[in-house]
N, C-alpha and C positions, 0 to 999 in steps of 0.2 A: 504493500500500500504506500502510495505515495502523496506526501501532502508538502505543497511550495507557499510556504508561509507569506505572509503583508500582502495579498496578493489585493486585499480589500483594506481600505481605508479606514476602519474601526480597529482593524490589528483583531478581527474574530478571527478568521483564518489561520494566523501565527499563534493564538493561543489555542485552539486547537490541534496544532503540530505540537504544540510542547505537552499538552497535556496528555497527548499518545503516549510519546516517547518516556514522557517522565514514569505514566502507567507501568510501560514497558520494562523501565528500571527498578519502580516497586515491585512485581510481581515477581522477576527473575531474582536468583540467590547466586550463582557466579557467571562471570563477566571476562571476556577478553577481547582487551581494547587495544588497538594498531592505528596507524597512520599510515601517508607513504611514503615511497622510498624516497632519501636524499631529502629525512625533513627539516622546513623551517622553525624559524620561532614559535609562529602560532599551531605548527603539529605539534610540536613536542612541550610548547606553553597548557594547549589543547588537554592531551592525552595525560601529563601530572596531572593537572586541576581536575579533570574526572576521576583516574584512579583514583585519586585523594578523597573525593565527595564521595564514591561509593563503596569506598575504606570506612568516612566514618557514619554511612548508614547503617554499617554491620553485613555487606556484602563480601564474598572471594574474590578479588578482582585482582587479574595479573594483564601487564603489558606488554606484548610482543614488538621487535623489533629485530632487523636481523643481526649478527655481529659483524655483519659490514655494513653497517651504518658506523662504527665505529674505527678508531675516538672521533666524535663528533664536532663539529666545526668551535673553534676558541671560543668564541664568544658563549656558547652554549656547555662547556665544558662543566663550569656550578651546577649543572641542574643534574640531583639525584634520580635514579630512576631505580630506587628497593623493588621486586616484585616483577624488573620485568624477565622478560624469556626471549634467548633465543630459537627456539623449536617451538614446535606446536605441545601442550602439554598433552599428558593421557589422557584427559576426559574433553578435549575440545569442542566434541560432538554435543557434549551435554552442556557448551556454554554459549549463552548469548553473546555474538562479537558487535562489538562497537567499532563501527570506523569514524574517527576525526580526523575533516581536513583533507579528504580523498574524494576528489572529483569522478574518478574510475577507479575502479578495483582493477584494470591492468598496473595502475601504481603501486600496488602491494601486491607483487609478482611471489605470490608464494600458494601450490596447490590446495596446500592443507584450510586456506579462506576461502576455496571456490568450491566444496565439496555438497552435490545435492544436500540440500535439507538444514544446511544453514542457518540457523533465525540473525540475520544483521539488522542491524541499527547504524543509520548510514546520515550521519549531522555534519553537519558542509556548507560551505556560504558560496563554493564557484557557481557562477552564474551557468556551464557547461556540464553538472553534475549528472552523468548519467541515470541517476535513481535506483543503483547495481542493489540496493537493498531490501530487506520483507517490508521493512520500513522504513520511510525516507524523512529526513527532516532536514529540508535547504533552505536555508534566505539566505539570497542573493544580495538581497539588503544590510545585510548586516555587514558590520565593517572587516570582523574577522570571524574563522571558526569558536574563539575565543569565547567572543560577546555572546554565542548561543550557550555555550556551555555554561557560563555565569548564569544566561537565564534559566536553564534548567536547574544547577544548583539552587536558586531562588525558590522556583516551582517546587524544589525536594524538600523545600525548608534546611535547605544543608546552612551550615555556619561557612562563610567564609573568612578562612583562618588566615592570616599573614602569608602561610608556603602556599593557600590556594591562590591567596592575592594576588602574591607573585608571579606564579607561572600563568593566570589569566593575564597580568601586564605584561609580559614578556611575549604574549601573542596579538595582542591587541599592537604595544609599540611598534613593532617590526610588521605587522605588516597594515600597520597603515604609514609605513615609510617616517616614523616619528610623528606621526599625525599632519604629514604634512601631504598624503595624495586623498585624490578625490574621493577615496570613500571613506574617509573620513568627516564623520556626522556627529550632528549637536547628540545620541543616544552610546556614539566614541567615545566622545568627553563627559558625559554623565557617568559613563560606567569607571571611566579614571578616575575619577573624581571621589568614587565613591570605595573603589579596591585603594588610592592614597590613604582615606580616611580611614582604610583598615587596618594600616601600618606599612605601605609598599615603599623603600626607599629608592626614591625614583632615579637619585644623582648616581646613587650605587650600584641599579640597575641600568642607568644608560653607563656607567666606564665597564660594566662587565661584555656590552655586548657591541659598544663602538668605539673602544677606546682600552689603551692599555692592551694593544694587540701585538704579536710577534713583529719583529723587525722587518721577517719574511716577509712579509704579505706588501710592505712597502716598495719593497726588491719586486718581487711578482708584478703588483701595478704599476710601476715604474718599466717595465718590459712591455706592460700591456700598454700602455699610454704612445712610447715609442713606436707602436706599429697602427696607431690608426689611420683607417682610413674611411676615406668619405664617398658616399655616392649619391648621384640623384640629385643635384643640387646641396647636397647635405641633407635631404631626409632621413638618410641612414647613416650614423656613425658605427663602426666597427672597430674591434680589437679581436686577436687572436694570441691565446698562448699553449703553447706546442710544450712536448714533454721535456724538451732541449730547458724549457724555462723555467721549468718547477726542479728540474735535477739540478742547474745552475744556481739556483735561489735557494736549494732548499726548501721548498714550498711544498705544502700539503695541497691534493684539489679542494680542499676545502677553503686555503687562502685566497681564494678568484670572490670569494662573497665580498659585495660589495662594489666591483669593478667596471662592473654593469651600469652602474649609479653613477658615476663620473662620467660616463658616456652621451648620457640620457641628458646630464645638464648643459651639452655643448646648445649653442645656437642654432636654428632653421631644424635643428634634429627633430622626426618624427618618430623613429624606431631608432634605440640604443641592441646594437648588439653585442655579446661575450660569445666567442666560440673557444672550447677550449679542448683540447686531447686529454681523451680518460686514460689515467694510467697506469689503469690492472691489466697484468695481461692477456687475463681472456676477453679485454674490451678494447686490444688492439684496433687500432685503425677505426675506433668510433670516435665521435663530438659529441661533445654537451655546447646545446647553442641556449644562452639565456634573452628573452627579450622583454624590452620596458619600449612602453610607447608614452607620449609626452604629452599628449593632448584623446581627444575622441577620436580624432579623424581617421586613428588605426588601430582596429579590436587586432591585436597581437594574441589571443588567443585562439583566433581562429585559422592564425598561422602556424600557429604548434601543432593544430589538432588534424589539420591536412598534411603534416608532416609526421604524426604519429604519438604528440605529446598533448601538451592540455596548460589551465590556467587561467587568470583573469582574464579580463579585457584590455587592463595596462602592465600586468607582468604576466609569461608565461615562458615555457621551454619543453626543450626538445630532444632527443637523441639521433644520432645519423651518423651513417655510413657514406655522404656524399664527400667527395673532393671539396678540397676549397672550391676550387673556380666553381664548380659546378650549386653547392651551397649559396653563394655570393647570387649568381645568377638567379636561383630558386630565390632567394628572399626580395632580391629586385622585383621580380615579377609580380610574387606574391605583395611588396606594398604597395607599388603603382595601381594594381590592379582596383586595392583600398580606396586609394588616391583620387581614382579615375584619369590615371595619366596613360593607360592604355584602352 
């Protein structure tokens, strides 16, 4: 069953999605909650702050993630995660999964979540959220997966404790770019407002996650800066960094976070790109291409998802097996065509 919450102006609609879902949390007794792969702030902000709430309803709740998701990007490196699992545990069959933050279950490429008979609970804010779930609960409207999760804890009557506060702010902040991209909304800043007043130390929480970062990653964007290039008038700025530059730097792929966002600030830019080479070796010869678009004029997520990936409408990415030249080309096409310059 699928319910797309705010769809009505009174917000009956949305309170009816939560009151599913939250049913849904009362009635079941254990729980495993996942994200997807290569997650952000607000998955992994997401996924604590649930475990946590349905920790202290008196629930079994464990969180999977793979072990190569790890160590996970610097800035995320404080956040504990007690209770989670790498594998599927032995009663999976008999647990409700919860996905936060996963627009397709191709993101969480693991068979043991796609097995008939499933019961998922599937809470998301991409506006492209397939509905992979028995239960769907997506607003689009909301600023991050974060803010639904806050509201369910509401709906549970759960306490939010200061470690809930936190990792709701840590998914809220990030991904609404510091509160400074468009979806961020006057019900963004009510929710900060009101996770500060529970005790979130905010100063302490932005040096953990932008500042007070390895040297590397300085080295790394400094590589990445030195090969931009521009096309299209400048509607596309590009950067590329190859494995030559994270072995030279010392850089983890994880230090490119953020790179994408200096891109995005240049002038006339309409789509910022990061392409970068993954560098495990059974992922030889693929890219991770990340993109941010800088105004409406380009849904960038509907450029991932003809390319095989997913995401907003102003951030989204991808994975590929295409050549440069031939990449470059594809994305050309793909934003003129936005454009209407073809």
């Amino acid at each position: 069953m699928s319910v797309s919450p705010r769809e009505d102006f009174a917000g009956v609609t949305l309170q009816r999605g939560l009151d599913q879902v939250a049913d849904e949390l009362r009635r079941a007794d254990r729980f495993l909650l996942t994200t997807h792969e290569n997650p952000d702030g607000d998955a992994l902000g997401s996924l604590l702050a649930m475990h946590w709430v349905l920790e202290q309803l008196g629930k079994d709740s464990v969180m999977y993630m793979s072990p190569d998701e790890f160590p996970l990007s610097h800035e995320y490196r404080h956040m504990t995660f007690d209770g989670l699992l790498g594998a599927a545990p032995d009663d999976v069959d008999d647990r409700t999964v919860v996905f936060l933050d996963c627009g397709n279950i191709d993101r969480m490429p693991m068979d043991f979540l796609r097995r008939e008979g499933m019961h998922i609970l599937n809470v998301d804010h991409h506006h492209d959220n397939t509905r992979f779930g028995t239960v769907n609960l997506v607003v689009p409207e909301a600023s991050c997966t974060a803010e639904i999760v806050f509201d369910l804890a509401r709906e549970l009557r759960a306490e939010i404790t200061p470690r809930i506060a936190e990792a709701l702010y840590v998914g809220l902040v990030t991904d609404t770019g510091r509160f400074m991209y468009e979806n961020t909304t006057p019900t963004a800043h009510r929710m900060a407002a009101d996770l500060i007043e529970v005790g979130v130390d905010t100063h302490r929480v932005y040096r953990r996650l932008f500042e007070d970062l390895p040297f590397r990653r300085l080295e790394l964007l400094t590589r990445a800066l030195q090969g931009v290039a521009r096309y299209d008038e400048g509607s596309i700025t590009m950067a590329m960094l190859t494995r030559s530059d994270y072995e030279q730097t010392g850089a983890l792929e994880t230090d490119s976070e953020g790179v994408v966002d200096h891109l995005r600030a240049v002038e006339q830019t309409k789509v910022a790109v990061l392409v970068r080479e993954l560098l495990s070796d059974d992922r030889r010869g693929r890219r991770k291409v990340s993109l941010r678009a800088t105004d409406g004029e380009v849904d960038v997520s509907l450029i991932a998802r003809n390319l095989g990936g997913g995401g907003h409408r102003q951030a989204a990415g991808f994975t590929t097996e295409l050549a440069p030249d031939e990449l470059v080309t594809t994305l050309r096409e793909q934003v003129a065509t936005q454009l209407g310059a073809v």
